[in-house]
GUVO-382915 format. One record per residue (C-alpha): residue in one letter; x, y, z. Coordinates in steps of 0.02 Angstrom, whole numbers, padded with zeros to 5 digits, always signed. Example, Ala and Ser with C-alpha at 12.3 -4.5 7.8 and 13.67 -1.06 7.14 Angstrom:
<atoms>
A+00615-00225+00390
S+00684-00053+00357
</atoms>
This chain:
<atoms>
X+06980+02712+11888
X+07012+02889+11810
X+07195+02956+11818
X+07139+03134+11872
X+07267+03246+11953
X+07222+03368+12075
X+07126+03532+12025
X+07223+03702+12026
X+07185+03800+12184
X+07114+03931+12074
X+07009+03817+11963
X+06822+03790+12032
X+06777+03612+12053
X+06701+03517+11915
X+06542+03446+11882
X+06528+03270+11908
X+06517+03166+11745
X+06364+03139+11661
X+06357+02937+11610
X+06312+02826+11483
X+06315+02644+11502
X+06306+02537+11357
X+06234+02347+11381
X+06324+02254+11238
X+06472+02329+11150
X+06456+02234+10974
X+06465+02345+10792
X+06260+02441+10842
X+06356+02489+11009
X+06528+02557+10914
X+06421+02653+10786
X+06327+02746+10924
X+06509+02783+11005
X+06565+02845+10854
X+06424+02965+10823
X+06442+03038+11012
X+06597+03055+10962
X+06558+03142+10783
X+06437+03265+10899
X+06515+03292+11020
X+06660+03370+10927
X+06513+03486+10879
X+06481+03544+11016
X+06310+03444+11051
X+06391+03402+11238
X+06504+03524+11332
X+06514+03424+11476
X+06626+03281+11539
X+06542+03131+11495
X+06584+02944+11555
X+06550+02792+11460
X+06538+02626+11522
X+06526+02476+11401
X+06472+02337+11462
X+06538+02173+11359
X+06616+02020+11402
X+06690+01992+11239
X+06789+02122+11143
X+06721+02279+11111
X+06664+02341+10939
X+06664+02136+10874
X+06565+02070+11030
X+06490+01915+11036
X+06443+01850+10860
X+06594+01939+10768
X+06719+01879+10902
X+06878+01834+10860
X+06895+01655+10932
X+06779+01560+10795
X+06807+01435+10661
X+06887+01558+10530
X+06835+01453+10381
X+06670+01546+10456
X+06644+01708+10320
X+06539+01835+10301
X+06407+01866+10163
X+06460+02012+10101
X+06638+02074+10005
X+06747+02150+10067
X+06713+02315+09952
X+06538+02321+10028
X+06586+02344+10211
X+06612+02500+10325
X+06593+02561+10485
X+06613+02741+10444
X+06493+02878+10397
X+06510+02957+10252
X+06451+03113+10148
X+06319+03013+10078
X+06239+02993+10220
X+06100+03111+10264
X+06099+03158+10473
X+06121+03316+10570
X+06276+03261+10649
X+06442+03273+10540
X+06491+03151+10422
X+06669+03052+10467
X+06732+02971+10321
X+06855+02844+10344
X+06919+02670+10297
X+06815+02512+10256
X+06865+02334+10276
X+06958+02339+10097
X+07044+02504+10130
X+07074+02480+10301
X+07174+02312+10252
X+07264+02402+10145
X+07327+02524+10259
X+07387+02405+10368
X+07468+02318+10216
X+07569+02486+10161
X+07573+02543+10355
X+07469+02695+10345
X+07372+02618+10492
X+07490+02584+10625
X+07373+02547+10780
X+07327+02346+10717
X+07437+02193+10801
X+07397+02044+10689
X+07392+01925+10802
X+07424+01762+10696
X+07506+01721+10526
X+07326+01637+10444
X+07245+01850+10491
X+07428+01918+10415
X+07379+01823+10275
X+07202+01875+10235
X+07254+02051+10254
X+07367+02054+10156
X+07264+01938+10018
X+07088+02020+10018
X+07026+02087+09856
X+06872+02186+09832
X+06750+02043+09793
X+06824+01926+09923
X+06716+01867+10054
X+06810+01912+10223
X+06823+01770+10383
X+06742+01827+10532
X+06897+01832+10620
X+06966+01967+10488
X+06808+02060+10512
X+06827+02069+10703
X+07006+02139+10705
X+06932+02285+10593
X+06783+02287+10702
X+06902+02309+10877
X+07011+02424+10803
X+06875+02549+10737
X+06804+02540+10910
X+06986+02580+10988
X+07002+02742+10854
X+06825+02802+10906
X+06863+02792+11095
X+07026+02868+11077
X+06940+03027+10975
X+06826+03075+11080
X+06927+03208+11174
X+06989+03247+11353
X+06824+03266+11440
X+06749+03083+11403
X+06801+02949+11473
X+06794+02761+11402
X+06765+02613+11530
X+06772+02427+11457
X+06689+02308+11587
X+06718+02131+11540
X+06564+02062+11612
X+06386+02032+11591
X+06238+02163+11639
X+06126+02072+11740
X+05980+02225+11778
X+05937+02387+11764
X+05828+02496+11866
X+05757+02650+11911
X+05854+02740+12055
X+05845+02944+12100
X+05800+03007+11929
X+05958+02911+11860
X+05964+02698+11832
X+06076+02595+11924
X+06149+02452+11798
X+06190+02298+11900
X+06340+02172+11859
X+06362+02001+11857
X+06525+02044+11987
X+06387+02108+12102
X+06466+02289+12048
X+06324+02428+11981
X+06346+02582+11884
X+06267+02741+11876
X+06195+02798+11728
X+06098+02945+11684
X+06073+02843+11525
X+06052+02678+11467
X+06071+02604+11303
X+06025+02406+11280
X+06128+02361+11121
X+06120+02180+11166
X+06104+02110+10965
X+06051+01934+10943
X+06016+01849+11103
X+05957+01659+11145
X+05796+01614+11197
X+05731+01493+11291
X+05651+01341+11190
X+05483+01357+11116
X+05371+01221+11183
X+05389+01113+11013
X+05567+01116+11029
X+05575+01092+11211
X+05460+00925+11168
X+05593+00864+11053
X+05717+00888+11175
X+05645+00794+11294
X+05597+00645+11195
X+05784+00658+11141
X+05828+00635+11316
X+05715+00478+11338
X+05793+00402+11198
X+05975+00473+11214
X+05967+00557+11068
X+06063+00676+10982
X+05991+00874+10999
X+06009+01040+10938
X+05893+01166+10988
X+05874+01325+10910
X+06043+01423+10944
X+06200+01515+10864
X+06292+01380+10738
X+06452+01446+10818
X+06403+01390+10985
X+06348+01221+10994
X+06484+01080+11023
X+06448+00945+10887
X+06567+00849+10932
X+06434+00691+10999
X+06384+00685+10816
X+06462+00525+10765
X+06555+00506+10604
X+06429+00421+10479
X+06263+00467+10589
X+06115+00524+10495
X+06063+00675+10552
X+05911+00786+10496
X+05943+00962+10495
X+05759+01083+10482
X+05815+01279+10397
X+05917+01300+10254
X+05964+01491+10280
X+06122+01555+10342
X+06151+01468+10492
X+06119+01290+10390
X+06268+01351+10275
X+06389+01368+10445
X+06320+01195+10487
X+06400+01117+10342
X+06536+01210+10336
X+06575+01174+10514
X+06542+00976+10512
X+06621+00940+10329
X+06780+01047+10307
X+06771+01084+10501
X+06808+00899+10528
X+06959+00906+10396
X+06880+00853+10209
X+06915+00978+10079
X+06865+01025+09924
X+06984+01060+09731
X+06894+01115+09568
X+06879+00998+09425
X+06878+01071+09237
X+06731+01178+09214
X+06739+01260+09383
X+06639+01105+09475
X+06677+01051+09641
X+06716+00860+09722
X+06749+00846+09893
X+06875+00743+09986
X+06781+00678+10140
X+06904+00666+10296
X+06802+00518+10358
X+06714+00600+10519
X+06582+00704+10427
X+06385+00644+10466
X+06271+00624+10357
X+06150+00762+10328
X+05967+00760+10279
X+05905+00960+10252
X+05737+01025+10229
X+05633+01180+10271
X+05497+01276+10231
X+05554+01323+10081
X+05652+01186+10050
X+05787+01257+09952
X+05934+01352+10020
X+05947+01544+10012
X+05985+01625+09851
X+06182+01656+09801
X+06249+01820+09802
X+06299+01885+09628
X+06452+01921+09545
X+06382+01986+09389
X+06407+02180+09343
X+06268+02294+09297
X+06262+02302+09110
X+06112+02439+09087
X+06058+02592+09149
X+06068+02582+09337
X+05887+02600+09434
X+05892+02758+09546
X+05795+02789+09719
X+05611+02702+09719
X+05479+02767+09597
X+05320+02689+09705
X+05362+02690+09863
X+05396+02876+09910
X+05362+03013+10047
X+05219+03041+09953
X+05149+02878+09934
X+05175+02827+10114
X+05070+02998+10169
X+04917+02977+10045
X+04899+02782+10096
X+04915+02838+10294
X+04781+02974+10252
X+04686+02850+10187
X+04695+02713+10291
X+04753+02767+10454
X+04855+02594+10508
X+04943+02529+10362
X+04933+02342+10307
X+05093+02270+10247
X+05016+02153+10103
X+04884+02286+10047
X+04972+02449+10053
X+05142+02422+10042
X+05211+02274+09981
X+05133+02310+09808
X+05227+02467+09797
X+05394+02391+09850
X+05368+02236+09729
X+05348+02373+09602
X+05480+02456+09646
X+05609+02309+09647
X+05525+02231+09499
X+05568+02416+09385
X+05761+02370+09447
X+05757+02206+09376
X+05687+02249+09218
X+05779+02417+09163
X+05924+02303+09193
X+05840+02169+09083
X+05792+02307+08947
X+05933+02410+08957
X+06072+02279+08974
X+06020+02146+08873
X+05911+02220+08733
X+05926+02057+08629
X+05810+01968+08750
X+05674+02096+08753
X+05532+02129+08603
X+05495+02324+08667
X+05606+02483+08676
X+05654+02519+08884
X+05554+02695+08869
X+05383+02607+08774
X+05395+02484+08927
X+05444+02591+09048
X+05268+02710+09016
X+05144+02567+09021
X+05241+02471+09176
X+05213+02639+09271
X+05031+02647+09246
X+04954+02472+09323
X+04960+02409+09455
X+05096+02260+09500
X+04958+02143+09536
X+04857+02141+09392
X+04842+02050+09233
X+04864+02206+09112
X+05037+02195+09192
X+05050+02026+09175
X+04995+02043+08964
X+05120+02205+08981
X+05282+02089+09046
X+05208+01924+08928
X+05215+02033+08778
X+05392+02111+08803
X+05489+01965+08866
X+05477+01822+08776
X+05564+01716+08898
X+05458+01646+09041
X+05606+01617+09132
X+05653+01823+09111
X+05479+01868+09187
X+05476+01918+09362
X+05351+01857+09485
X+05398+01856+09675
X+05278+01741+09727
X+05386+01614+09611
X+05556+01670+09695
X+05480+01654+09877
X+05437+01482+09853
X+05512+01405+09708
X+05437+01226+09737
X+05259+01284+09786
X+05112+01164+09762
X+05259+01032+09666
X+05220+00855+09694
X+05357+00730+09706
X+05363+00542+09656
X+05478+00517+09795
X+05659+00566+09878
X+05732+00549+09731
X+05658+00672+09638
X+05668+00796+09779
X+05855+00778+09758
X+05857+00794+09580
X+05740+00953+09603
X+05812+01041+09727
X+06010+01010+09640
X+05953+01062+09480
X+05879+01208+09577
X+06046+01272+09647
X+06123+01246+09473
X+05993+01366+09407
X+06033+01508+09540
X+06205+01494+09506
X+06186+01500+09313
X+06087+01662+09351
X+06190+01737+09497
X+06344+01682+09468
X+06385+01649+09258
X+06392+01832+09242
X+06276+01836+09098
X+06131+01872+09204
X+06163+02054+09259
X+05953+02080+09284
X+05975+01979+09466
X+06081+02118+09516
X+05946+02236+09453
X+05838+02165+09566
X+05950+02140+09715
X+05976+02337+09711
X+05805+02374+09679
X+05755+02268+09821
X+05896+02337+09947
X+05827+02509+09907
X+05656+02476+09947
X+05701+02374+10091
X+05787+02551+10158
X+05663+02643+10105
X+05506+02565+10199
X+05634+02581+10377
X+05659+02748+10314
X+05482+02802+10272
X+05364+02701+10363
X+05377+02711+10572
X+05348+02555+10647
X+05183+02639+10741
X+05111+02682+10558
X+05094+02494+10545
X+04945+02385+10609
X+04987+02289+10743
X+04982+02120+10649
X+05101+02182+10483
X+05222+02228+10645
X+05248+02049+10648
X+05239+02007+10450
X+05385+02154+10451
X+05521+02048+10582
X+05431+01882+10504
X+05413+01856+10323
X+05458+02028+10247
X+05641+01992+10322
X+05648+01812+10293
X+05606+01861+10099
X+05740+01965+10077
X+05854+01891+10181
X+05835+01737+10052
X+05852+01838+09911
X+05968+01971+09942
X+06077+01911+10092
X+06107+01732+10041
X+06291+01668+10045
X+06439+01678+09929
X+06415+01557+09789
X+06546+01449+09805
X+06466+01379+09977
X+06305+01328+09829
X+06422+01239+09729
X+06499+01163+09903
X+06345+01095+09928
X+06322+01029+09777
X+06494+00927+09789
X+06425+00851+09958
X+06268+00802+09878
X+06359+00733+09751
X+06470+00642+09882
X+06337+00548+09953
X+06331+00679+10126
X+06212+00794+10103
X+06048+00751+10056
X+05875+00857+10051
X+05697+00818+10102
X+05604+00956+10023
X+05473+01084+10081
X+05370+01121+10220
X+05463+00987+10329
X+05405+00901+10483
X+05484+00831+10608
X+05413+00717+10748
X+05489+00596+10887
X+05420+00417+10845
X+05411+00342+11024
X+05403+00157+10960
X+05569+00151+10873
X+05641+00291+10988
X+05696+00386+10830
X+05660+00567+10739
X+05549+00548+10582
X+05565+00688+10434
X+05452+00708+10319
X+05394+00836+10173
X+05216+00823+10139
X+05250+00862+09943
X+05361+00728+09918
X+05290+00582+10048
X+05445+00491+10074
X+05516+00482+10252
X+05668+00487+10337
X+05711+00420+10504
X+05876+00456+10611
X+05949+00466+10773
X+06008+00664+10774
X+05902+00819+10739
X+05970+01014+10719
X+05862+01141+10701
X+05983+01250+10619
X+05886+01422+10629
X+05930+01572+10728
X+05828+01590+10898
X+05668+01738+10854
X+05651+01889+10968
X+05577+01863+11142
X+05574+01957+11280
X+05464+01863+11405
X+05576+01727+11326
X+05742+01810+11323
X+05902+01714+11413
X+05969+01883+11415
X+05941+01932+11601
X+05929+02154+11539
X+05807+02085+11439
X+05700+02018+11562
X+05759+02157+11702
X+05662+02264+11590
X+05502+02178+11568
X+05481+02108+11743
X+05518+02290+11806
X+05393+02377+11683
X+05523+02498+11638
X+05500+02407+11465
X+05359+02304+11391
X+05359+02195+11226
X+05288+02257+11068
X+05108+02179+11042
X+05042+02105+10862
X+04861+02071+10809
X+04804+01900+10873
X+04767+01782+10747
X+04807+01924+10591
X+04873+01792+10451
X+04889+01803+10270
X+04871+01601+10262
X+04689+01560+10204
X+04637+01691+10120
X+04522+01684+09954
X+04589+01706+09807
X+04489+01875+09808
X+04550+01947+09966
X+04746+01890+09921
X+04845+02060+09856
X+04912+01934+09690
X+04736+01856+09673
X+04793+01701+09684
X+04749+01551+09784
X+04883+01426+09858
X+05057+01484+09922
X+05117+01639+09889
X+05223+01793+09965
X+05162+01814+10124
X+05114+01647+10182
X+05159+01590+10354
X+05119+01555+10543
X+04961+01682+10609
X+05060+01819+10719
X+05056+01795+10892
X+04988+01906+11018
X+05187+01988+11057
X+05327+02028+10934
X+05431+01959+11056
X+05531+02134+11038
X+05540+02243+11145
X+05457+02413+11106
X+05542+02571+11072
X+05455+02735+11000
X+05512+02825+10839
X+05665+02898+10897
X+05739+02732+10999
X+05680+02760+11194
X+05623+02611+11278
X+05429+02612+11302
X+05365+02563+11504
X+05226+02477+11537
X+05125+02624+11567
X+05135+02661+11370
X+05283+02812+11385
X+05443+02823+11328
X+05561+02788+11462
X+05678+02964+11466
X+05868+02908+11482
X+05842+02732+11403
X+05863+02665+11234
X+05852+02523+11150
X+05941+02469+10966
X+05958+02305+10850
X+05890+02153+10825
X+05791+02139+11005
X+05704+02295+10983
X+05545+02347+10887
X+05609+02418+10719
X+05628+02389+10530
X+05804+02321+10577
X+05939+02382+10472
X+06100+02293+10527
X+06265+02349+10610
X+06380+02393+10466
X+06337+02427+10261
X+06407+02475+10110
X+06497+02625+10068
X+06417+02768+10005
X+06247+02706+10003
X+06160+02827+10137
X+06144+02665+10231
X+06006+02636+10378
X+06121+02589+10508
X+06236+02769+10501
X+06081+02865+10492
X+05982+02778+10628
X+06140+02795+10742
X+06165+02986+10716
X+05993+03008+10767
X+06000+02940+10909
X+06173+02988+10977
X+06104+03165+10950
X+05936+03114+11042
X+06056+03038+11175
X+06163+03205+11202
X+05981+03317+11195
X+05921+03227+11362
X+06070+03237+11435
X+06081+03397+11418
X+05900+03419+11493
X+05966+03339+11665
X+06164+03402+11647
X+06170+03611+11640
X+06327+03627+11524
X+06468+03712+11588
X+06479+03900+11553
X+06666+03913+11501
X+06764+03760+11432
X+06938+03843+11499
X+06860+03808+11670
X+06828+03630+11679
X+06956+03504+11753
X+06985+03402+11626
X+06986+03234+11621
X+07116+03126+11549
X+07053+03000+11401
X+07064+02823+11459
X+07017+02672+11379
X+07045+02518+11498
X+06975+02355+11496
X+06921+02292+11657
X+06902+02117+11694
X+06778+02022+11804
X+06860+02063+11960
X+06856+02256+11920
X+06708+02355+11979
</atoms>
C-alpha cells in the first residue's frame, strides 16, 4: 500500500490516481516504463499516476530472461550490441535517455560507478567482470542487467507515480464503468483506466498433429515433447543412450543440445586448428535432427566490414512504399515488396564484396553500382549483370539458394545427408566466421535495415490479409535463419557431437509419424529416403501465436469477451504451387517463400497502427494496448543495438506518449503542481498473498 501522510489542512484534496496496469513485466513492459518515465518528465502527464505490473517472475527479465536457468544458456547477440536505453539516434517525440548497455553497464559495476547491482553468485561476479565486447552474454547475466534497468526506471519516475510489483498471474480483464477491472490469480482485481497486455511469448495449446503424437506416445509409453520453451521441459526421462528424433533446427534446437550434452556434464577443449572434440559424460542421448530446411540456422559473424559501409535502403523507401500502395491498394508481400528488400540487402552484400575485396570482382564498385540500380532483382539482365562481375559462383547472391540450401538435392542415403549437411556447417563457418568473408556482414546489415525498414514503413493494415501471415511466417523465419542464428562456436559444437557419434541429421522436409505396429516414431526425409525409428520425439520449435489457442488466460479473457479479436489472414493465400510464371524469381520448385497456405487467423491478436487492442466490433478498444510477440505487428524485439534508431525504442515512445494522450482525455490535469499531495515513490514487490 502507498505510504501517504496526511494532507495539510490548507492543501485541497487530491485527485485520485489515474492507473496503468501492465500484464507481463518482461524487457517490451520495462521499455514502455521507461518511456512514461522519459515523458512524463516532459510534462506529457501532470497527474499522479499508479502503475501496477503484473509478473510473477522478476520484473524487467520476466519469464524467458529469468534468472533461474541453465546459465551455459546465452544469448545470440554480443554483448556490444545490447541496450535497453534510448538514445539520440533514435527518432520519437519523447526525449532521448542515453544510458548504459550490457557492456558498459558491466563495466560500471566492475569500476563501481553503478552501485545499485548485488551479484548474487561468484559464476555472475565472474562474467561481469570477464565480458568483452564480442562475447556472447548467459541469460542469467542478461537478466541482472535487465532487473536492474527496470529498478532505475521505476525509481526515476518522480514523486507523483507510484510503482506496484504484483507477483502473480493476470487471469482477465474486463470492461467495468468506463475503466477495466484486471482480475488476479489471488482472486484480487485492479483498477485500471488502462491496460497494456505485454505478455511476450506464451504457450499454446497443441495443434491437433502434435496432440496425435502425444497420444500415440501415451499408448506406447513413449517419450514426448510437444512444442514448448527448451528451458521448460524436464528431460530428465530421456535415458542415457536413447535415440531420440528431434524436428527444428533453429534456436531452440541449439538450447536442446546444449542442455542434454554439456547440461548432463560432457565438455568440450579445442584441438590444433581451432576444431572441437567432445568429452561425452556418459548420460547424453542420442540425437537424430531434421527440419524443413534441414540445416541449422546460419552463424553469426565475426568478420569486420572491410569496404564502404551500405547506408539506409535505396529500394525500399517512403516513396516506394506510397507509389506501390497507390497502385495497388493492399500490398502483396512476394510481389511488391520482397523484391525491393532483396534488392536492398543484396546492394549491402555486394558494395561490401566490391569495395572490400576488389581482387575478387572483374568491374569497378561505381560501373556496377549504375547498372545494379536499373533492373529489376528478379530478372536475368541482373543475373548476366552479377555473372559478368563476379567470377565466383560461390560470391553471387541468390536468396532463394540461402533459404533453402539443399532444395530439390537427392540423397543416396543417411550417409550422405550427414556428409552434406557437416560439410554445410563447415562452409557457413568458413564464410561467417574465418574473417575473410566480410560480404556476409554486408548482407546481414543490409538485411537488418530492410527488415526495420518494412516495420517502419509498411503498417500492418497496408498488407493483404494473406502476406499478414507470410510477414509472422516465412519473412521472420528467413531472417531469423540468416541474421539471428547463434554464436559460432555452438556450429562447431555441433560438429564435435556429430563427430562423436551423438548427433546425427536426417535432412529436409522431415516427417514424422507414430508406427502403431512396432509402437515406435518413424523419421523420415523424403530427399534422402532412409528412415529412422526411435522411442523419443522433440519437436524443438517455439509454440506460434494463438489466441483462440493461447494457455495464457488475458489472452483468451480478451477474445471470449470481444474486447479483442484475432487478426484474420486470407484463406488458402499460398505461395506453394505456383507456375513458374506467376513466381516473383520465375522459377519453379522451392524457393523464398514456400510454405504451409495461411490459415484463416494469424493467431495474433489485432492491434491498429498505434498499438490499441481492436474489439470484435472492428474499433480500437480506448485504454487498452497490446505489444510483442502475441500481437499483430512487424515484431521488432525487446532490446537492440546501440545507436541504430532501433524498432523497439521507437515503437515504445510512441506508444507511452499515445498511453499518456488518453489518459489525459479521461484524467483533467491538475491546474497547479504546488497543489497536489504528493505521493511518495514506492517500488514494492508484492507476493501472492498481497492484493
Amino acid at each position: 500500500m502507498n505510504r501517504a501522510g496526511s494532507a495539510p489542512r490548507n492543501v485541497s484534496s487530491p485527485a485520485p490516481a489515474a492507473s496503468i496496469v501492465f500484464i507481463g513485466g518482461g524487457p517490451r513492459a520495462a521499455l514502455i516504463l521507461e518511456r512514461l518515465a522519459a515523458n512524463i518528465s516532459a510534462g506529457q502527464f501532470p497527474s499522479p499516476l499508479q502503475i501496477h505490473v503484473v509478473e510473477p517472475f522478476s520484473p524487467g527479465s520476466g519469464r524467458i530472461w529469468r534468472r533461474n536457468q541453465n546459465p551455459q544458456l546465452l544469448l545470440n547477440s554480443m554483448a556490444a550490441d545490447i541496450t535497453m536505453f534510448t538514445d539520440e539516434s533514435v527518432e520519437c517525440s519523447g526525449p532521448a535517455r542515453p544510458g548504459p548497455g550490457l557492456l558498459q553497464w558491466c563495466r560500471g559495476v566492475m569500476a563501481g560507478t553503478i552501485t545499485d547491482v548485488d551479484l548474487p553468485d561468484a559464476d555472475l561476479a565472474d562474467q561481469v567482470h570477464t565480458l568483452a565486447p564480442t562475447s556472447f552474454p548467459s541469460r542469467r547475466l542478461h537478466s541482472l542487467y535487465l532487473e536492474w534497468f527496470f529498478r532505475r526506471t521505476a525509481a526515476e519516475l518522480g514523486p507523483q507515480v507510484s510503482v506496484v510489483h504484483h507477483r502473480q498471474t493476470a487471469v482477465g480483464v474486463r470492461a467495468e464503468d468506463g475503466a477495466y477491472a484486471v482480475a488476479l490469480d489471488s482472486g484480487t482485481e485492479l483498477r485500471a483506466d488502462a491496460v497494456v497486455a505485454a505478455v511476450g511469448h506464451t504457450d499454446s495449446a497443441p495443434s491437433n498433429r502434435s496432440r496425435g503424437l502425444a497420444d500415440f506416445a501415451a499408448r506406447h509409453q513413449l517419450f514426448h515433447v510437444p512444442l514448448a520453451y527448451t528451458n521448460d521441459v524436464d528431460f530428465s526421462a530421456l535415458a542415457p543412450g536413447q535415440d531420440a528424433v528431434v524436428t527444428g533446427m533453429g534456436l531452440a534446437f541449439i538450447d536442446l543440445v546444449v542442455l542434454l550434452m554439456e547440461g548432463r556434464g560432457g565438455r568440450f577443449s579445442e584441438l590444433p586448428g581451432g576444431k572441437l572434440e567432445y568429452h561425452a559424460s556418459g548420460r547424453e542421448p542420442r540425437l537424430w535432427a531434421g527440419s524443413r530446411r534441414g540445416v541449422p540456422c546460419r552463424s553469426k559473424i565475426t568478420a569486420p566490414l572491410q569496404g564502404e559501409p551500405a547506408g539506409p535502403p535505396r529500394y525500399l523507401t517512403a516513396d516506394a512504399v506510397d507509389t506501390l500502395a497507390r497502385k495497388h491498394g493492399a500490398l502483396e508481400f512476394y510481389e511488391h515488396l520482397w523484391p525491393l528488400a532483396a534488392k536492398d540487402a543484396a546492394l549491402a552484400y555486394y558494395r561490401e564484396l566490391f569495395t572490400g575485396h576488389p581482387e575478387r570482382v572483374d568491374l569497378p564498385w561505381t560501373r556496377f553500382e549504375r547498372a545494379f540500380d536499373a533492373l529489376p532483382w528478379y530478372s536475368d539482365a541482373r543475373r548476366s549483370l552479377v555473372a559478368s562481375a563476379v567470377p565466383d559462383p560461390a560470391d553471387r547472391l541468390e536468396f532463394e539458394d540461402l533459404d533453402q540450401p539443399l532444395a530439390g538435392r537427392r540423397f543416396a542415403g543417411l550417409a550422405e545427408v550427414q556428409d552434406t549437411v557437416a560439410a554445410h556447417i563447415r562452409e557457413d563457418l568458413r564464410l561467417r566466421d574465418g574473417g575473410a568473408h566480410s560480404e556476409t556482414l554486408g548482407l546481414f546489415l543490409g538485411l537488418l535495415n530492410v527488415y526495420a525498414a518494412l516495420g517502419r514503413l509498411v503498417p500492418p493494415e497496408l498488407l493483404s490479409p494473406g502476406s499478414r501471415e507470410v510477414v509472422g511466417g516465412w519473412w521472420h523465419g528467413f531472417f531469423s535463419h540468416v541474421d539471428s542464428g547463434p554464436p559460432a562456436h555452438r556450429l562447431r559444437e555441433l560438429l564435435a557431437l556429430h563427430d562423436a557419434g551423438l548427433l546425427h541429421f536426417l535432412g529436409p522436409g522431415l516427417d514424422v509419424a507414430g508406427d502403431e505396429e512396432r509402437g515406435v516414431f518413424t523419421a523420415v526425409s523424403p530427399q534422402s529416403g532412409g528412415s529412422v525409428s526411435a522411442r523419443a520425439l522433440i519437436e524443438a520449435r517455439l509454440p506460434a501465436p494463438s489466441v483462440t489457442g493461447s494457455l495464457n488466460p488475458v489472452l483468451l479473457s480478451l477474445v471470449d469477451s470481444g474486447l479483442g479479436c484475432e487478426e484474420r489472414s486470407a484463406e488458402g493465400h499460398s505461395a506453394v504451387g505456383r507456375s513458374a510464371e506467376e513466381r516473383p524469381d520465375g522459377r519453379a520448385g522451392g524457393s523464398v517463400g514456400t510454405g504451409p497456405a495461411p490459415k484463416s487467423g494469424t493467431g495474433k491478436l489485432l492491434v491498429d497502427a498505434g498499438g490499441r487492442i481492436v474489439g470484435r466490433d472492428g474499433r480500437a478498444t480506448g485504454g487498452l494496448y497490446g505489444v510483442g510477440a502475441a500481437v499483430s505487428s512487424w515484431g521488432s524485439g525487446a532490446f537492440a543495438r546501440p545507436d541504430s534508431n532501433a524498432a523497439p525504442f521507437r515503437e515504445s515512445d510512441a506508444l507511452a506518449r499515445l498511453i499518456l494522450a488518453d489518459l489525459r482525455q479521461v484524467r483533467s490535469p491538475l491546474p497547479e503542481a504546488g497543489s497536489v499531495h504528493r505521493l511518495d515513490l514506492t517500488l514494492r514487490a508484492l507476493h501472492a498473498s498481497v492484493g
